[in-house]
C-alpha positions in Angstrom: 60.7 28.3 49.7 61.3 26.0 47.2 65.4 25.5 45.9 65.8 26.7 42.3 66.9 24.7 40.2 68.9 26.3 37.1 71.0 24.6 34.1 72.9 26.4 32.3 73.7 24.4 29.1 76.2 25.7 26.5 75.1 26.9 23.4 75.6 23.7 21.6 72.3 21.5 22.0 73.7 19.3 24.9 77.1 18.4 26.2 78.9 15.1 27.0 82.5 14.6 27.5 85.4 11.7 26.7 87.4 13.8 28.5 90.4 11.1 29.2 90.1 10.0 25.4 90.3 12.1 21.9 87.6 11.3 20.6 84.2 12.4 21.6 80.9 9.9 21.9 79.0 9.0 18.6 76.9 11.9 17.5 79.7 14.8 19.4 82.1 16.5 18.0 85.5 18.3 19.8 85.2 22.4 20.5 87.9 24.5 20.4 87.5 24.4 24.2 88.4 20.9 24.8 84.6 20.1 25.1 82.5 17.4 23.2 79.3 19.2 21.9 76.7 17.6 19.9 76.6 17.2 15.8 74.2 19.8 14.3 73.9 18.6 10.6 70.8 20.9 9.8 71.3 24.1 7.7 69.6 26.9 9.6 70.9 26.5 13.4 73.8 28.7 14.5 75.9 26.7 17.2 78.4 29.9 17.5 79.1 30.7 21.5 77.8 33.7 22.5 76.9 34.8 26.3 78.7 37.1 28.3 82.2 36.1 30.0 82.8 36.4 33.4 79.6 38.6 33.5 77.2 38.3 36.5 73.8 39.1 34.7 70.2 39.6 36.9 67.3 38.6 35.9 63.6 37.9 37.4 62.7 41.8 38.1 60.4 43.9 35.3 62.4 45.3 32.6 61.7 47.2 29.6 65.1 45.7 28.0 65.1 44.1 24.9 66.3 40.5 23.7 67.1 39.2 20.2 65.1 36.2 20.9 61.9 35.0 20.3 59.7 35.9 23.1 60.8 38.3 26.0 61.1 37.3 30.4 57.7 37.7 31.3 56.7 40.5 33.8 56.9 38.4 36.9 57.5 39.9 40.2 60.2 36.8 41.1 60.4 33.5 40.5 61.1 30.4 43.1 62.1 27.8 40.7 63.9 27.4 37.4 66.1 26.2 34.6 68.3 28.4 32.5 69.3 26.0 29.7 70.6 28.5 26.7 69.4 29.4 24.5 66.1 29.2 26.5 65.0 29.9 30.6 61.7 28.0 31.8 61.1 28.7 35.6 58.3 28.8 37.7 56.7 32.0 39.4 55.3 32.5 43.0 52.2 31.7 41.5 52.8 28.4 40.3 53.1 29.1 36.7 55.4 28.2 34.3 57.0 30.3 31.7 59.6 29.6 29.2 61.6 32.9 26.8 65.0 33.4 24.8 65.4 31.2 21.7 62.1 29.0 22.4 61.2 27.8 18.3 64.1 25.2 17.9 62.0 23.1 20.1 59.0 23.9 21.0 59.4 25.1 24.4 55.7 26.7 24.5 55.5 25.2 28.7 51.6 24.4 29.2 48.9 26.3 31.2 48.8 25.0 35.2 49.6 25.8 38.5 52.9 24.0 39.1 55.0 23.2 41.9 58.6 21.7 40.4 60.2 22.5 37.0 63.1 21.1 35.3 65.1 21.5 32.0 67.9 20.9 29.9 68.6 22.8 26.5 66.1 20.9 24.5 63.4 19.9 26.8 61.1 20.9 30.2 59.3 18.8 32.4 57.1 20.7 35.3 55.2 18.8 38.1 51.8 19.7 39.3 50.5 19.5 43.0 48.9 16.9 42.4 52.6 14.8 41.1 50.8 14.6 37.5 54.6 15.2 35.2 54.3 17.0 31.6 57.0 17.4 29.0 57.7 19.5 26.2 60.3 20.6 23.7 62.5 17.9 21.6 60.5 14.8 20.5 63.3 12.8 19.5 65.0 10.8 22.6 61.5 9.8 24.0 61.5 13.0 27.5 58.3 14.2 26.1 56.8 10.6 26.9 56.4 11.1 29.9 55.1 8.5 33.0 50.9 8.4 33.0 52.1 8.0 37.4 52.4 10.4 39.7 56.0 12.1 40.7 57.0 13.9 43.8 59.9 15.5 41.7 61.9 15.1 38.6 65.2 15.7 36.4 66.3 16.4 33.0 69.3 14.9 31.6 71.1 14.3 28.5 68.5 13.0 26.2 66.3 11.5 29.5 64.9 11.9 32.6 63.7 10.4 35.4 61.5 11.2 38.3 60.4 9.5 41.4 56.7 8.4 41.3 54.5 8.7 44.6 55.5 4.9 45.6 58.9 6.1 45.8 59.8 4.0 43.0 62.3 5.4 40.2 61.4 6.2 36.8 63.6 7.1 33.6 62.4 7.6 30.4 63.8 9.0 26.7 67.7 8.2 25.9 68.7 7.7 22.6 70.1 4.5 20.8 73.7 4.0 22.5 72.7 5.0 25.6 68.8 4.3 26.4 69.2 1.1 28.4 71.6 2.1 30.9 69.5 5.1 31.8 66.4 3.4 32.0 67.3 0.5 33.7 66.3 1.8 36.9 67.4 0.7 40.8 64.7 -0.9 42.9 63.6 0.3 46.3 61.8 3.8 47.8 63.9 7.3 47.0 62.9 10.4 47.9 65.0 12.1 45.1 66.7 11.9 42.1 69.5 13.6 39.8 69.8 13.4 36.1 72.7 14.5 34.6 73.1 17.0 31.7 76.6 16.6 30.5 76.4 13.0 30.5 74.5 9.6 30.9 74.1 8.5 34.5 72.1 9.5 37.0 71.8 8.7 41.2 69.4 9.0 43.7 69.0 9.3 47.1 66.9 6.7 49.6 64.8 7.8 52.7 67.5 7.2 54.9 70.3 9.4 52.8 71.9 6.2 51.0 72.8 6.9 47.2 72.6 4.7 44.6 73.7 5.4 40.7 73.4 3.9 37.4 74.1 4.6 33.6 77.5 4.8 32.4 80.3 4.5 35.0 83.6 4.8 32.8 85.0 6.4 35.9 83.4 5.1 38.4 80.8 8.1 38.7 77.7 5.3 39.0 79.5 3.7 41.7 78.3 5.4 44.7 80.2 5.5 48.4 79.3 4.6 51.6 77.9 7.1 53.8 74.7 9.1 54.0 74.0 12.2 51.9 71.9 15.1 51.9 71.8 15.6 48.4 73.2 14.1 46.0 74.0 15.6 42.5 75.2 14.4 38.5 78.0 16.2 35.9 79.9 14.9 33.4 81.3 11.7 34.2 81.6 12.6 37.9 79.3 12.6 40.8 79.1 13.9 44.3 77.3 14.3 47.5 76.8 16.6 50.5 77.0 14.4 53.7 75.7 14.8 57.2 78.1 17.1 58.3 77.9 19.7 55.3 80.8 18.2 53.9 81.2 17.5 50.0 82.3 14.1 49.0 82.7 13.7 44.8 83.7 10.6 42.5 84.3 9.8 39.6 86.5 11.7 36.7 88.6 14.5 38.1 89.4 16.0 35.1 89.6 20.2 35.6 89.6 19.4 39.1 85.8 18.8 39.2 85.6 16.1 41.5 87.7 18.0 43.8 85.2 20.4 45.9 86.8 23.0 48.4 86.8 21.6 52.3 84.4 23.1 55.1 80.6 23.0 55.8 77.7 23.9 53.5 74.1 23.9 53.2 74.0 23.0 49.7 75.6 22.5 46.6 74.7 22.4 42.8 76.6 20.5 40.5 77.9 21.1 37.2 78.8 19.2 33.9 82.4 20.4 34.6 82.0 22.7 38.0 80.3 22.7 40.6 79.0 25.6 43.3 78.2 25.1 46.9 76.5 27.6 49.6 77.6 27.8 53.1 75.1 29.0 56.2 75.8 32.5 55.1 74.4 32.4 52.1 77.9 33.0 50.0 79.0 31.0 47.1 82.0 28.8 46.4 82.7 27.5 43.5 85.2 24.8 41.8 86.5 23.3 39.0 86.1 23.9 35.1 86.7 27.9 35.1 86.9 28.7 31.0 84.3 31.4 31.3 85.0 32.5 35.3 81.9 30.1 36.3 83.6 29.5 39.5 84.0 33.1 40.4 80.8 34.0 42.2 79.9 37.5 43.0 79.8 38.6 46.6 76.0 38.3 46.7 74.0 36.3 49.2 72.0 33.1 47.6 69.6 30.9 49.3 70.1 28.1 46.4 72.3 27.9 43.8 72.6 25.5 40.2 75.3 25.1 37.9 75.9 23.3 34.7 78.2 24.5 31.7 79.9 27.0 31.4 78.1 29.2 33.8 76.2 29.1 37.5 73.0 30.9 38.9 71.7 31.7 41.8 68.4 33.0 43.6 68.5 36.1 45.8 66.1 36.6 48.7 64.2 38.9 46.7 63.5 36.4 44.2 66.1 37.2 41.3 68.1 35.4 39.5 71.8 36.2 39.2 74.4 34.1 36.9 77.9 34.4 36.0 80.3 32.9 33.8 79.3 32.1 30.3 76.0 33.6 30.6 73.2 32.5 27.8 72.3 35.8 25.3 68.6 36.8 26.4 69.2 35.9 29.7 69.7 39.0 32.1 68.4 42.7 32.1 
């Protein structure tokens, strides 16, 4: 089965953090929380928080429940893949289709007609991959992610403003970004890599080579593009931090440890999703751990079993064995049942 892959994006558009400084990036302004959320200067968006706290909230059944948002979850009997980016969900369904509800007219995140295989998101735009490796974008126009590679991918990743994929050579490609930080997302590595992280709470990214090497790029104020030694498993992106899942199950993070985010919980696990300011991990029994950034309790799982989990901010999902979705923490309005 393939992983999900969820995002769950706070309310705000998108999120980056100068967490060591007082002043946020250009284009961010400071939240009550301590967080840098982006500048909405139009007249008609509502940027207040909503979501439930520390609220797990299932989703991916039939329901005859109600939303205040634009289009209701479709009646899908599960889903294997997925992004929950508030105030929007796109995922992809046993079937291969792609479906996108919640709050999906600030952008247009209408997700075109196909059988797909992979799906990504953040809160303003969606890229889904075909069998074939042909890569289509929707929602913001803005930064460029809608312009998506005329090449093949094998799989993809939405970022902050970009994203990149890895094309059926193996080569890298990054595309969108906007004016400050365009060139250090785009200037790709060389070589053959088998997959990539984008990440959605800031502007670097890293990727993973055939014989589990990472390299990373983009901004590296604290050292999150400057990948250890070692071989990884996975390898995954927050805000300005980075980490990996070795060999041995073992986590291994760098970068900023600000809310103790770069400091993962020892043992062994089978995977591990990785946050803007958290991030979650799954040992062999299927249970969730969590660390780091805890404002909304989104590193305090339920007792449920997961065979994948994602996290970004201010909340973390999982998918059951019976192909739900459960989330907890700051959890988008529209989301659950």
């Amino acid at each position: 089965m393939t992983p999900i892959l969820f995002a769950c994006i706070s309310p705000a558009e998108d999120v980056a953090t100068n967490a060591a400084e007082d002043d946020c990036v250009d284009g961010f302004v400071r939240g009550g929380d301590g967080n840098c959320y982006e500048r909405d200067d139009g007249d008609d968006t509502d940027t207040t928080e909503t979501g439930d706290t520390d609220t797990a909230v299932e989703t991916g059944g039939d329901t005859d429940d109600d939303t205040d948002s634009d289009s209701d979850e479709p009646a899908e009997t599960g889903w294997i893949d997925g992004a929950v980016a508030d105030p929007h969900v796109c995922a992809l369904s046993r079937a291969g289709a792609v479906a996108c509800w919640g709050e999906t007219s600030r952008y247009d995140m209408t997700p075109p007609s196909g059988e797909f295989v992979d799906v990504a998101a953040s809160s303003a735009n969606a890229c889904a991959v075909t069998s074939a490796g042909a890569v289509t974008c929707w929602g913001q126009v803005d930064y460029g992610v809608t312009d998506e590679p005329a090449e093949p991918c094998s799989s993809i990743a939405v970022g902050l403003r970009f994203a990149c994929g890895v094309l059926a050579t193996g080569w890298l490609d990054c595309w969108g970004g906007d004016s400050n930080y365009s060139a250090v997302v785009t200037t790709v590595p060389s070589g053959a890599f088998s997959s990539v992280s984008a990440s959605r709470g800031g502007f670097h990214a890293c990727a993973l080579d055939g014989a589990g090497y990472a390299t990373c790029w983009g901004d590296d104020d604290y050292g999150e593009a400057t990948a250890p030694a070692g071989r990884f498993r996975q390898v995954g992106t927050g805000s300005h931090y980075s980490c990996g899942l070795t060999s041995t199950g073992a986590i291994l993070c760098w970068g900023f440890n600000g809310d103790d985010r770069g400091s993962p919980p020892s043992g062994a696990f089978s995977s591990m999703a990785i946050g803007a300011f958290h991030g979650c991990a799954l040992d062999s029994s299927g249970q969730a751990t969590c660390w780091g950034h805890d404002y909304y309790g989104e590193t305090s799982p339920p007792s449920a079993s997961f065979v994948s989990l994602d996290a970004d901010t201010g909340c973390s999902c999982g998918i059951t064995a019976d192909y739900r979705i459960e989330c907890w923490g700051n959890v988008p309005a529209g989301v659950g049942t």
